[in-house]
N, C-alpha and C positions, 0 to 999 in steps of 0.2 A: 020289293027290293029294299034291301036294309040300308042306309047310307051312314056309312061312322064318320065322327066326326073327330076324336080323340085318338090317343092309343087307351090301349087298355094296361090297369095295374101290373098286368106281367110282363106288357109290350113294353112299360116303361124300364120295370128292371131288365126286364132282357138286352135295354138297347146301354143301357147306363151299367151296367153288371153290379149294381147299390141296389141296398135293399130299404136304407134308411132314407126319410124324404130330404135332408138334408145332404144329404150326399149326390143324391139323384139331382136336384137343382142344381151344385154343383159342377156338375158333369156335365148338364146339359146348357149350363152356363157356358164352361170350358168348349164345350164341342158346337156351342151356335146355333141350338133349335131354340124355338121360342117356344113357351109355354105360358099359360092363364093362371093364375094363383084365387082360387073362388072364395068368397068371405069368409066360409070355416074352415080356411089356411090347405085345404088341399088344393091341389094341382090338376090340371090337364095340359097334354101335349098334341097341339090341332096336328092329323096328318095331312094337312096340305101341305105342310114343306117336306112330304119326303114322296111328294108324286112327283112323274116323271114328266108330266103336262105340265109343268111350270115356265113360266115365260121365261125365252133363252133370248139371252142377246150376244151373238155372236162376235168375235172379237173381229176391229176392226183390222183391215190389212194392209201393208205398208208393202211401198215398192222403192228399191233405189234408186235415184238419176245420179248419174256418172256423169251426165253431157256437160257439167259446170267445170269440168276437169281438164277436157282436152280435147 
């Protein structure tokens, strides 16, 4: 079993619809994914932030009391 750990070159265009690397950071600035910038200035983007198994914390939930009223 093969486990990826990036996207891949076209995964990244496809998701950024830039084909230039400077646009693509960009983009993925603008839109909030983090990516690796490697020592000779190219890029990877981890896909651990686009699994669905990521830790959810659930919003907390609020009740009214009325009883201070009347």
């Amino acid at each position: 079993m093969l486990v990826k750990f990036w996207l891949s070159p076209n995964e990244v265009t496809e998701l950024t619809g830039a084909k230039s690397r400077s646009k693509q950071l960009k983009v993925l600035d603008f839109m909030g994914y983090s990516y690796r910038v490697r020592p000779d200035g190219s890029f990877v983007v981890p896909v651990e932030q686009f699994s669905e198994q990521q830790s959810y914390t659930p919003l907390k939930e609020y009740k009214l009391d009325f009883a201070a009223l009347g």
